[in-house]
PDB file with SEQRES, HELIX, SHEET and CRYST1 records, atoms N, CA, C and O in Angstrom:
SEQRES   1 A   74  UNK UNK UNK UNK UNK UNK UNK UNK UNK UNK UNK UNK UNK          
SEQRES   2 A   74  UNK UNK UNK UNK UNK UNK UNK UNK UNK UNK UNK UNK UNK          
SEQRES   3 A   74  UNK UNK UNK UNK UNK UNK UNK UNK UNK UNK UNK UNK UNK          
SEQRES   4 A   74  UNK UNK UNK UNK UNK UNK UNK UNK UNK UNK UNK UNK UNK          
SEQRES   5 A   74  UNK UNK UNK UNK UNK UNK UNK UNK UNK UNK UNK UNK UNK          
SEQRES   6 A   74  UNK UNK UNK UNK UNK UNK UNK UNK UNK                          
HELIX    1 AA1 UNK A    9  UNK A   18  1                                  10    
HELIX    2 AA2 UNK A   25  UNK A   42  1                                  18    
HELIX    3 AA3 UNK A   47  UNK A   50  1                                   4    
HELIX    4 AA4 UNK A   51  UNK A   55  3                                   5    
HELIX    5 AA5 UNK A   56  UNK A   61  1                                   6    
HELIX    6 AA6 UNK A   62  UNK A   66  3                                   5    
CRYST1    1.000    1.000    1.000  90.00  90.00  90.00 P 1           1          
ATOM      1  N   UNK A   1      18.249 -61.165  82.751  1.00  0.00           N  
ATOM      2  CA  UNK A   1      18.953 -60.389  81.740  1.00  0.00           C  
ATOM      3  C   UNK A   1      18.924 -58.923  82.179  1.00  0.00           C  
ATOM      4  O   UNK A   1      17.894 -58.386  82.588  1.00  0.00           O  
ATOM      5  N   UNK A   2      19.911 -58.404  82.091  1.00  0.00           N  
ATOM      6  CA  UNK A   2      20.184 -57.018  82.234  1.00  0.00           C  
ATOM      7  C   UNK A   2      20.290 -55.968  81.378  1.00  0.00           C  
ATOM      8  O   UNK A   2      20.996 -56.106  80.379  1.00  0.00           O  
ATOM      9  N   UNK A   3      19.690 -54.888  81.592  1.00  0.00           N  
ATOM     10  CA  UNK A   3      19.104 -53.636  80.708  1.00  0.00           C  
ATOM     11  C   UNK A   3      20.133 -53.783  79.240  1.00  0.00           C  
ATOM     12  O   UNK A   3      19.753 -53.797  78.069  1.00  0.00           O  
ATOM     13  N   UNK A   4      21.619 -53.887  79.810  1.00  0.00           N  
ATOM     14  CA  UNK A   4      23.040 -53.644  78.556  1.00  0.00           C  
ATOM     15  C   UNK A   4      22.709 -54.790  77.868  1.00  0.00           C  
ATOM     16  O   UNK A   4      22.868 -54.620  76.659  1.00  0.00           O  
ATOM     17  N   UNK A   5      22.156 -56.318  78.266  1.00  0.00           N  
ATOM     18  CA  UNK A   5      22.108 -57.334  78.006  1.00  0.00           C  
ATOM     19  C   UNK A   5      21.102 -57.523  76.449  1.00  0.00           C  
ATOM     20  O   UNK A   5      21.215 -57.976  75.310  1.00  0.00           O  
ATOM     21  N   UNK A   6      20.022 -56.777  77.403  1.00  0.00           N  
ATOM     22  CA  UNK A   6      18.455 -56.441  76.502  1.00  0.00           C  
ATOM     23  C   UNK A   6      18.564 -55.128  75.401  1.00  0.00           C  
ATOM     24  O   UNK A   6      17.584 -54.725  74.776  1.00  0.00           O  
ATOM     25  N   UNK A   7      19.401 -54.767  75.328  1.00  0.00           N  
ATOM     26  CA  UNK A   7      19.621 -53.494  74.354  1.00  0.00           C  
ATOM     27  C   UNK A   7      20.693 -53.846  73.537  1.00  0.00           C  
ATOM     28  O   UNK A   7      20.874 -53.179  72.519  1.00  0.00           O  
ATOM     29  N   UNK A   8      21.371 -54.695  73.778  1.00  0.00           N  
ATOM     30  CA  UNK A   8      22.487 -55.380  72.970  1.00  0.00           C  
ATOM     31  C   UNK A   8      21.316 -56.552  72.189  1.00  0.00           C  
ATOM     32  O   UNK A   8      21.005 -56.363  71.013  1.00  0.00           O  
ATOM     33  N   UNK A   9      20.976 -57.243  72.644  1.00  0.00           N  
ATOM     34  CA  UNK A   9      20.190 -58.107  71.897  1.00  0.00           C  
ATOM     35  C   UNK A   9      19.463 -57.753  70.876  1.00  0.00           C  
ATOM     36  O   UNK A   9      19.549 -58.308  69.781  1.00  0.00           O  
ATOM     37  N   UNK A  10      18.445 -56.513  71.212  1.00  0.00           N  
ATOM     38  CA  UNK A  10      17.487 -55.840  70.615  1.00  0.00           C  
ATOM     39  C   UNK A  10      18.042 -55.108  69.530  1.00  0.00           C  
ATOM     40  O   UNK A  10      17.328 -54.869  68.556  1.00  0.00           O  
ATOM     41  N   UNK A  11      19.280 -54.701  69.572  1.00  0.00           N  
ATOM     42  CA  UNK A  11      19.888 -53.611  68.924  1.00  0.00           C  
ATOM     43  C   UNK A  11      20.374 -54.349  67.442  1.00  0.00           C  
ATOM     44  O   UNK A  11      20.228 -53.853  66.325  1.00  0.00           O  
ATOM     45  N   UNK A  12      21.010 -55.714  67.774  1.00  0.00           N  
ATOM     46  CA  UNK A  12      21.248 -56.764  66.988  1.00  0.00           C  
ATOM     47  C   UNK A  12      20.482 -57.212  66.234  1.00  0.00           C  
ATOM     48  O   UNK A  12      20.785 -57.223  65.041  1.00  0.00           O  
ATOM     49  N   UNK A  13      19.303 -57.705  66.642  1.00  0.00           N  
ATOM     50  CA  UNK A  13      18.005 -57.402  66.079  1.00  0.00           C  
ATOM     51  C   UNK A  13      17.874 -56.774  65.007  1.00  0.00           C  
ATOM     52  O   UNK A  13      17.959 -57.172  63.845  1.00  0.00           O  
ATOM     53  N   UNK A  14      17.684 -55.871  65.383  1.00  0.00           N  
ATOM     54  CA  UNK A  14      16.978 -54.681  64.410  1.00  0.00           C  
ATOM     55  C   UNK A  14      17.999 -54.143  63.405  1.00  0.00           C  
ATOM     56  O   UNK A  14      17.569 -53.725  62.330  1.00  0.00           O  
ATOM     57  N   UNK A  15      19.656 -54.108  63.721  1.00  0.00           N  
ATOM     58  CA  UNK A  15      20.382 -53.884  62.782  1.00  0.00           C  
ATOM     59  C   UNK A  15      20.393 -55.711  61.909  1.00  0.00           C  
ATOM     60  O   UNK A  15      21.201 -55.846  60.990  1.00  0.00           O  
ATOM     61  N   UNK A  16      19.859 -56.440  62.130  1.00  0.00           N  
ATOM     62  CA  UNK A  16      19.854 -57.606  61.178  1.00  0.00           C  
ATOM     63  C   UNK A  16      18.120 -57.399  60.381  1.00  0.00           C  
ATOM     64  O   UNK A  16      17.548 -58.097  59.544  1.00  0.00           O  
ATOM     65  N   UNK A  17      17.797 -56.444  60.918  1.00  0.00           N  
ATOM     66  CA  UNK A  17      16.550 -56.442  60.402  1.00  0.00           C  
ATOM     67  C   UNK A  17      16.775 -55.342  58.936  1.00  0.00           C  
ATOM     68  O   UNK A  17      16.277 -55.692  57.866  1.00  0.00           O  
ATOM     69  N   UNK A  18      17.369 -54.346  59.018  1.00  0.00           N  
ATOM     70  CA  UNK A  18      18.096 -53.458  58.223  1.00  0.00           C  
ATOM     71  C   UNK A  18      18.647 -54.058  57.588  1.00  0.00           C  
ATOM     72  O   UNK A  18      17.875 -54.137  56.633  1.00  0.00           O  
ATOM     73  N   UNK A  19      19.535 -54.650  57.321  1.00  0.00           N  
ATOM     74  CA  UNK A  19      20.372 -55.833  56.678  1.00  0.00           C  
ATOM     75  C   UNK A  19      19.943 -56.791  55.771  1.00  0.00           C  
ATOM     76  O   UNK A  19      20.292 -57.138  54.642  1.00  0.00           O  
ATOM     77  N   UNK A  20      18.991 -57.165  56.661  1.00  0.00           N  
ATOM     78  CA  UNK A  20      18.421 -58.690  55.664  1.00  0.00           C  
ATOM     79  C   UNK A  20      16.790 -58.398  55.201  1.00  0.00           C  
ATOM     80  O   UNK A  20      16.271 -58.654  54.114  1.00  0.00           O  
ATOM     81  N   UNK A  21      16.206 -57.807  56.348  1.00  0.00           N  
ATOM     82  CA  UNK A  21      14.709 -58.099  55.715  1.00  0.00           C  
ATOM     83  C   UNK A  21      13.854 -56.460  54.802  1.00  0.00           C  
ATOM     84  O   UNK A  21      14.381 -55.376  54.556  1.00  0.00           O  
ATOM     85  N   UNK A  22      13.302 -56.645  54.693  1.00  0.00           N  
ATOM     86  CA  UNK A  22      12.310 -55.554  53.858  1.00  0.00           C  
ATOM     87  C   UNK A  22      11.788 -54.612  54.510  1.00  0.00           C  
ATOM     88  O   UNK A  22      10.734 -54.112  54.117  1.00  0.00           O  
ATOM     89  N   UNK A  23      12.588 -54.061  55.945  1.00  0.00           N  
ATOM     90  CA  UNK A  23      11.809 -53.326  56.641  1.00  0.00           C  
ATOM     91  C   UNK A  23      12.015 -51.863  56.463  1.00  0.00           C  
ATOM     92  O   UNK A  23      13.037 -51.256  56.143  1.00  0.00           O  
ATOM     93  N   UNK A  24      10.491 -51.312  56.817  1.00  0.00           N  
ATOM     94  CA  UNK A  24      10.533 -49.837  56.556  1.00  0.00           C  
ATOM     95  C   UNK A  24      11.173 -49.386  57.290  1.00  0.00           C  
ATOM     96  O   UNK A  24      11.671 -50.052  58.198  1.00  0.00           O  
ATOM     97  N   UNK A  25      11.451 -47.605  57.086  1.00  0.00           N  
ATOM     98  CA  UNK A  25      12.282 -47.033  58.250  1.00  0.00           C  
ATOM     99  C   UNK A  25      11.237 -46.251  59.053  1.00  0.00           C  
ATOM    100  O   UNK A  25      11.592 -45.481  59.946  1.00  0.00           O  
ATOM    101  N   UNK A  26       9.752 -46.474  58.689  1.00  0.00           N  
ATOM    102  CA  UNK A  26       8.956 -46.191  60.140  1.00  0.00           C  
ATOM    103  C   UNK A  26       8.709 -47.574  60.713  1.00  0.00           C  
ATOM    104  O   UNK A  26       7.744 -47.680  61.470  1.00  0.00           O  
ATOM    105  N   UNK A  27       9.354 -48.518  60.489  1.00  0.00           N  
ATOM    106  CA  UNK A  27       8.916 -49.665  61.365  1.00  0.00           C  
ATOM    107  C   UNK A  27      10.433 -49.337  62.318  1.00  0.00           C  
ATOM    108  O   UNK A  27      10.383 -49.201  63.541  1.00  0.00           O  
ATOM    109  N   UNK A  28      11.730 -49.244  61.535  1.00  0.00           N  
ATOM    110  CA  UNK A  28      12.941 -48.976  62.615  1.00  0.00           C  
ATOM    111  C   UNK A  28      12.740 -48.387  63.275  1.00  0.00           C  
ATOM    112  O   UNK A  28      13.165 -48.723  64.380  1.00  0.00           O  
ATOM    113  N   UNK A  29      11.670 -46.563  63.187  1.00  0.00           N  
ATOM    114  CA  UNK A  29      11.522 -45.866  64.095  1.00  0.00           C  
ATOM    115  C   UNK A  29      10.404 -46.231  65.130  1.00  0.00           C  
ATOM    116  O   UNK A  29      10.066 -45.432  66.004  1.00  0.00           O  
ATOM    117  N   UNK A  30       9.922 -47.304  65.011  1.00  0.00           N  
ATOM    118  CA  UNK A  30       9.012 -48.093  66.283  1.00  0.00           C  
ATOM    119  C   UNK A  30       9.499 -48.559  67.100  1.00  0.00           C  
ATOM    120  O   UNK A  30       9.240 -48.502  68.302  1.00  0.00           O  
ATOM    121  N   UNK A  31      10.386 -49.161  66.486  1.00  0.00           N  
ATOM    122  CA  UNK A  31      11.180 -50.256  67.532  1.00  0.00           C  
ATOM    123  C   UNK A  31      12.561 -49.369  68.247  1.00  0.00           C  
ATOM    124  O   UNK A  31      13.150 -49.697  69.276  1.00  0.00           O  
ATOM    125  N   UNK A  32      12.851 -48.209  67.400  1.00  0.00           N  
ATOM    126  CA  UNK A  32      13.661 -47.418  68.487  1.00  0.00           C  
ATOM    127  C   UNK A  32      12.748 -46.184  69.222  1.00  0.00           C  
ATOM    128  O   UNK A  32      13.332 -45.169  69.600  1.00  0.00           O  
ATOM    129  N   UNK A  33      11.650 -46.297  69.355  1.00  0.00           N  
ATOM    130  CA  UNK A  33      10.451 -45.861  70.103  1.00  0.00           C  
ATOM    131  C   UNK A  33      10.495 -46.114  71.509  1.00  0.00           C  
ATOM    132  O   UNK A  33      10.510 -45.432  72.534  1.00  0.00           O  
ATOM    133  N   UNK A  34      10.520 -48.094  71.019  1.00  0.00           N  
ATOM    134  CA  UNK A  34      10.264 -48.914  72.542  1.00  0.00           C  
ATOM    135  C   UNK A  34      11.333 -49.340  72.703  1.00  0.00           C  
ATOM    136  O   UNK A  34      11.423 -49.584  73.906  1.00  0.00           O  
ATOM    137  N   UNK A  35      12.447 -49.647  72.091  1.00  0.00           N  
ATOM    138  CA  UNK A  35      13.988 -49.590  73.193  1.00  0.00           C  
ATOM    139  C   UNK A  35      14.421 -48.144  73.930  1.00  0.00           C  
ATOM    140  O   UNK A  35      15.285 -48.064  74.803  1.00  0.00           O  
ATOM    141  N   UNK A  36      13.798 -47.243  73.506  1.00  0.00           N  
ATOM    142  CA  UNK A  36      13.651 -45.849  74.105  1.00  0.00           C  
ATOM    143  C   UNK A  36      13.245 -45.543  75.249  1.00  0.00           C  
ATOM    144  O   UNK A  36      13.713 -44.914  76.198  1.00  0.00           O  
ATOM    145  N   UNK A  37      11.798 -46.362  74.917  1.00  0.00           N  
ATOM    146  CA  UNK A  37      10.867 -46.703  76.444  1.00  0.00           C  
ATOM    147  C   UNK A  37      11.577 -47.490  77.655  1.00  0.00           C  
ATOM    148  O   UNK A  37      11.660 -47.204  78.849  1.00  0.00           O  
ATOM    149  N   UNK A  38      11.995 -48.440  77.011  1.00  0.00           N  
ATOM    150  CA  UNK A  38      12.619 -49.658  77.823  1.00  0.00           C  
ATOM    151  C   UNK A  38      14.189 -48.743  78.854  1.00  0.00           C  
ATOM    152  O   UNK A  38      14.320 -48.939  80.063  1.00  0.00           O  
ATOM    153  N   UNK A  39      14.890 -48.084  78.279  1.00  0.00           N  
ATOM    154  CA  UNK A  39      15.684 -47.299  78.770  1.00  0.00           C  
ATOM    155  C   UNK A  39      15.225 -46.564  79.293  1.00  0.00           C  
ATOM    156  O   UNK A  39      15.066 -47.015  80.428  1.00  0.00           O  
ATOM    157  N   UNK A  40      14.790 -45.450  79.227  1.00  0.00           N  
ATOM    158  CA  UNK A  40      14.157 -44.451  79.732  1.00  0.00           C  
ATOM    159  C   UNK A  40      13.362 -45.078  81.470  1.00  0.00           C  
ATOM    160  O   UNK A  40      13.918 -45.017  82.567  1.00  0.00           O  
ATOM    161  N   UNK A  41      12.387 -45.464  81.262  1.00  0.00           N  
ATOM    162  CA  UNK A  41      11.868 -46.731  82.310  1.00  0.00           C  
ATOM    163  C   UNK A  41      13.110 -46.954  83.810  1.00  0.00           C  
ATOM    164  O   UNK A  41      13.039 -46.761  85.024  1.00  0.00           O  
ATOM    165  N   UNK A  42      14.032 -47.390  82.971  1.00  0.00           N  
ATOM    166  CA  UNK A  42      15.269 -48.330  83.711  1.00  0.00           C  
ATOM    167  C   UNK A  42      16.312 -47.524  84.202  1.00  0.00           C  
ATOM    168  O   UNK A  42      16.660 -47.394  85.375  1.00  0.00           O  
ATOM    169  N   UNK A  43      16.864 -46.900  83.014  1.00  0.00           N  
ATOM    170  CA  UNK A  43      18.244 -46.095  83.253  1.00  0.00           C  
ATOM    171  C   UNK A  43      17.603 -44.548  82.442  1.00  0.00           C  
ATOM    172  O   UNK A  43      17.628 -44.346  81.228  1.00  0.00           O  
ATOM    173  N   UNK A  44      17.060 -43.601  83.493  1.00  0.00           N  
ATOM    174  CA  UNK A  44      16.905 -42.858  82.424  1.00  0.00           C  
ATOM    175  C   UNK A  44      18.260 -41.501  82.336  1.00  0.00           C  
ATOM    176  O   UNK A  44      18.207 -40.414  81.761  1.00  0.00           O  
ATOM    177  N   UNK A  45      19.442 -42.150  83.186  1.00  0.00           N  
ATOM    178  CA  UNK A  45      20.595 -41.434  83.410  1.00  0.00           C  
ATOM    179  C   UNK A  45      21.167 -41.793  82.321  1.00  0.00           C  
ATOM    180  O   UNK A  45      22.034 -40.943  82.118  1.00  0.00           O  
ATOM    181  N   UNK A  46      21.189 -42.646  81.406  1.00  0.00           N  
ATOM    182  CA  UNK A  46      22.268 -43.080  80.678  1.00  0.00           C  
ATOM    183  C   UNK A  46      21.272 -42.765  78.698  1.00  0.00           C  
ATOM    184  O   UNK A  46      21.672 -43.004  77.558  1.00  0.00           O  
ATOM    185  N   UNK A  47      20.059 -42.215  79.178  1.00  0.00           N  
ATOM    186  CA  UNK A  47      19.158 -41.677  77.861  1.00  0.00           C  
ATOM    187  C   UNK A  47      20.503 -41.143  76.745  1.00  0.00           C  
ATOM    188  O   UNK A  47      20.666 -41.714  75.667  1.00  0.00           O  
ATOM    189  N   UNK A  48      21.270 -40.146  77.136  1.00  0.00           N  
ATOM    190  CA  UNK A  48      22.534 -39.649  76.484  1.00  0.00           C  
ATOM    191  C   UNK A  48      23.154 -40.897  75.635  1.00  0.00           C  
ATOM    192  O   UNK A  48      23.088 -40.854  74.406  1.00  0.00           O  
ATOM    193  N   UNK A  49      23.715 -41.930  76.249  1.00  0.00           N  
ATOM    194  CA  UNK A  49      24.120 -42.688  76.101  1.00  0.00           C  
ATOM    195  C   UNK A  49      23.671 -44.093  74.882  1.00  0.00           C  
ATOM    196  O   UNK A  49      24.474 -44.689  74.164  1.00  0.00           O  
ATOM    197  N   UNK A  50      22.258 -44.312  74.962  1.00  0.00           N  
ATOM    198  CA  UNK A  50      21.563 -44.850  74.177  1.00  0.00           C  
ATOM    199  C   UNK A  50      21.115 -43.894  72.937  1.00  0.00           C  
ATOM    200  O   UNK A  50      20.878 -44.601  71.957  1.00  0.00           O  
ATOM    201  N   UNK A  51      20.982 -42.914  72.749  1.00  0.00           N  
ATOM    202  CA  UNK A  51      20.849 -41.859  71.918  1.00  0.00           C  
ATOM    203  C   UNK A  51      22.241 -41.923  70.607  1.00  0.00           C  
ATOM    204  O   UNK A  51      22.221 -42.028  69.380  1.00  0.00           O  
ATOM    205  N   UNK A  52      23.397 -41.794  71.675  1.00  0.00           N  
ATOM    206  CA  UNK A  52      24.410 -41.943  71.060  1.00  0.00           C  
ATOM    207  C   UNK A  52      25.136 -42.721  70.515  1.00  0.00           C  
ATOM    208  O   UNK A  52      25.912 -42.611  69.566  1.00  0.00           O  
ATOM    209  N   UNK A  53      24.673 -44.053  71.574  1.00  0.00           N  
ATOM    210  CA  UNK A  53      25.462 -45.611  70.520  1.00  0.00           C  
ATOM    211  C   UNK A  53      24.554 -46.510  69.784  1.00  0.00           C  
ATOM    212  O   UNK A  53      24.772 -47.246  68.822  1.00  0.00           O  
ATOM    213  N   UNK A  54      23.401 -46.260  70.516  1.00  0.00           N  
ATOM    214  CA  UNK A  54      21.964 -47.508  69.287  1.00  0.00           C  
ATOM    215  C   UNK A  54      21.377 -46.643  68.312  1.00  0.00           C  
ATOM    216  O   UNK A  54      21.055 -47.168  67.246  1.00  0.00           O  
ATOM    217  N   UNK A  55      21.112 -45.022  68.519  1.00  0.00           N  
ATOM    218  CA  UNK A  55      20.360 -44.620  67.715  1.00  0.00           C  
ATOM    219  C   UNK A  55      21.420 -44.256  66.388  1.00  0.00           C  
ATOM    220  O   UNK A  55      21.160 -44.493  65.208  1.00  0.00           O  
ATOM    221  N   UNK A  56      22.340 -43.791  66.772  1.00  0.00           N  
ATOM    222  CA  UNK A  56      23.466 -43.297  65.355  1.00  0.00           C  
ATOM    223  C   UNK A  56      23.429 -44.925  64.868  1.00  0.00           C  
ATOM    224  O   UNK A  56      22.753 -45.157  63.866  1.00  0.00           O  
ATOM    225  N   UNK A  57      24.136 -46.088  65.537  1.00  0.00           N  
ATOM    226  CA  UNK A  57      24.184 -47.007  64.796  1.00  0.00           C  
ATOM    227  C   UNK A  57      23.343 -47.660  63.645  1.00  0.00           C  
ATOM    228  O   UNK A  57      23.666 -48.118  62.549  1.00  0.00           O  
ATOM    229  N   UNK A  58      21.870 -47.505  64.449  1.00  0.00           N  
ATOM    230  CA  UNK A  58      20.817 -47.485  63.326  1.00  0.00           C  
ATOM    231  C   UNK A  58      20.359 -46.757  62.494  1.00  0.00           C  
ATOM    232  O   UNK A  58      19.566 -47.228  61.679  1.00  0.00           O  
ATOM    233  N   UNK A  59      20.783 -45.158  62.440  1.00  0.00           N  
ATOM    234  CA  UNK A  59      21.234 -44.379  61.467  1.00  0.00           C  
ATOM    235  C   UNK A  59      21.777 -45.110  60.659  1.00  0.00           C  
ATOM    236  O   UNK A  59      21.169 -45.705  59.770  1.00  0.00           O  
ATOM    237  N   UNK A  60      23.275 -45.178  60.900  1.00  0.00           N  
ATOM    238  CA  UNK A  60      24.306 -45.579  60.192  1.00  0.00           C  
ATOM    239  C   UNK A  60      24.387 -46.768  59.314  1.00  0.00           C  
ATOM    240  O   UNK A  60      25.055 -46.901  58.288  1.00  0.00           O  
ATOM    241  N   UNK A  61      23.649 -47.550  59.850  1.00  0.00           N  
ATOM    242  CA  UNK A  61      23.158 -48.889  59.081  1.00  0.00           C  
ATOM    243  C   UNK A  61      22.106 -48.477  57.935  1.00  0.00           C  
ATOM    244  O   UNK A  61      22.339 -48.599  56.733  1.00  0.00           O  
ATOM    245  N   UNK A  62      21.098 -48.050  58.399  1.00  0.00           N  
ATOM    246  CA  UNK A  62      20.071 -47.593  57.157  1.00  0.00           C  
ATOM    247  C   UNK A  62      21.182 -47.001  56.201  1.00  0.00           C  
ATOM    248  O   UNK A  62      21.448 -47.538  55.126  1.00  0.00           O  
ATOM    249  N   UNK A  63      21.795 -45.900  56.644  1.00  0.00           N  
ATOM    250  CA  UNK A  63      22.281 -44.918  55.133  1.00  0.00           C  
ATOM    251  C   UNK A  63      23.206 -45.815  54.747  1.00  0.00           C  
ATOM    252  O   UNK A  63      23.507 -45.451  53.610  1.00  0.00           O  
ATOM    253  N   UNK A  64      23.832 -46.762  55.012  1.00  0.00           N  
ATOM    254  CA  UNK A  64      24.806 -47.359  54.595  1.00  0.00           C  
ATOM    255  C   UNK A  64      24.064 -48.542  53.567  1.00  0.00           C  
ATOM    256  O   UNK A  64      24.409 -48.559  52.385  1.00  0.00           O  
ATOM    257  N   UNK A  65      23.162 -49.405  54.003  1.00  0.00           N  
ATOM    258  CA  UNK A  65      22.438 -50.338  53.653  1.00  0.00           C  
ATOM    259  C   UNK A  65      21.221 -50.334  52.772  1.00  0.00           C  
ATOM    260  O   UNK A  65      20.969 -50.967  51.747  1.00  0.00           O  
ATOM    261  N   UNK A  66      20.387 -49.252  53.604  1.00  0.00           N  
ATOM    262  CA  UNK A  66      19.223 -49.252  52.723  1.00  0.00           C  
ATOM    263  C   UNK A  66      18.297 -47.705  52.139  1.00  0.00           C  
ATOM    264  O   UNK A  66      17.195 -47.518  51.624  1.00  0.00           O  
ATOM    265  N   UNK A  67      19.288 -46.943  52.502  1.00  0.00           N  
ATOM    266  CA  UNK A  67      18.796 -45.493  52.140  1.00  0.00           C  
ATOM    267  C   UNK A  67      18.918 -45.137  50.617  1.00  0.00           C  
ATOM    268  O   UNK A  67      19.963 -45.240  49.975  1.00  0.00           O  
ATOM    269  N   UNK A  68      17.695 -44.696  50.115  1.00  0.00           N  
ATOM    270  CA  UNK A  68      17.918 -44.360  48.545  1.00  0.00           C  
ATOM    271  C   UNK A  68      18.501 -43.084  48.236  1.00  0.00           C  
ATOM    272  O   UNK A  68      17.735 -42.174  48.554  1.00  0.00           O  
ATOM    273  N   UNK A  69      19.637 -42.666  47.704  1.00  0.00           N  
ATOM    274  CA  UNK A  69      20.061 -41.689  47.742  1.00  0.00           C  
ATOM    275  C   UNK A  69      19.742 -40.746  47.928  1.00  0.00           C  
ATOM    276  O   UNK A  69      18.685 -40.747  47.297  1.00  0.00           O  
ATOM    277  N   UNK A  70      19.873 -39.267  48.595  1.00  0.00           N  
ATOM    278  CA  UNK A  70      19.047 -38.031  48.661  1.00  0.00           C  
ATOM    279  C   UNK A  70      17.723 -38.610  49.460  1.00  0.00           C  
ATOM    280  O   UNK A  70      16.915 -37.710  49.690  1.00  0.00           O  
ATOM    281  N   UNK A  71      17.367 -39.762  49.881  1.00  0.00           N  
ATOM    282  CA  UNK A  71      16.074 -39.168  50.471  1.00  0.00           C  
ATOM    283  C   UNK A  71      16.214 -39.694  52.024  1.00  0.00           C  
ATOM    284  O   UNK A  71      16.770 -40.649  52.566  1.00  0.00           O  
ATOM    285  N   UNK A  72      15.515 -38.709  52.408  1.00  0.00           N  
ATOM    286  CA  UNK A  72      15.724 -38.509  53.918  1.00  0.00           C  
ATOM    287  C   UNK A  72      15.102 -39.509  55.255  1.00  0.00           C  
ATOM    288  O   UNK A  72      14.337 -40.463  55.107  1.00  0.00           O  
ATOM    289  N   UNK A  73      15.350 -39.283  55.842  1.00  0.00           N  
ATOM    290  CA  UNK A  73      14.558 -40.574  56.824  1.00  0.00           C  
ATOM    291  C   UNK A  73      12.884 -40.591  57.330  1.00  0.00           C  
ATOM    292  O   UNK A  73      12.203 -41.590  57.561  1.00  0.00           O  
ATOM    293  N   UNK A  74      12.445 -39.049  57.422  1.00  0.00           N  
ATOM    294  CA  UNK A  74      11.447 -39.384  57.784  1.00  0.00           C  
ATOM    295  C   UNK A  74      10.576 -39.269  56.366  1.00  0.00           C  
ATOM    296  O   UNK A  74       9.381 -39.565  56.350  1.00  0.00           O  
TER     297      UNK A  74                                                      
END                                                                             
């Protein structure tokens, strides 16, 4: 499996984790910790890149899904 392969999977993941289960948003910020790591590690040319399409997405999912109005992420 390849890095796009493993960050697509993972990413899926965790936005079904937002979605369906009870998870905190310091547990989201763990797990975009170590897909962080995992990039960084591998491709750390494309850091820009993962910043910009997994981390907004999982933004975007929390405020959309599970953010209580007005309050902030961390």
């Amino acid at each position: 499996m390849n890095l796009a392969e493993f960050l697509a999977r993972e990413a899926d993941g965790l936005c079904c984790s937002i979605l369906h289960d009870s998870i905190e948003w310091v547990d989201v910020e763990i797990r975009i910790a170590r897909l962080r790591e995992v990039c960084l590690e591998q491709a750390p040319d494309k850091m820009d890149l993962f910043e910009g399409l997994y981390v907004r997405r999982f933004h975007r999912f929390w405020e959309q899904w599970r953010k209580p109005d007005g309050q902030p992420y961390d």
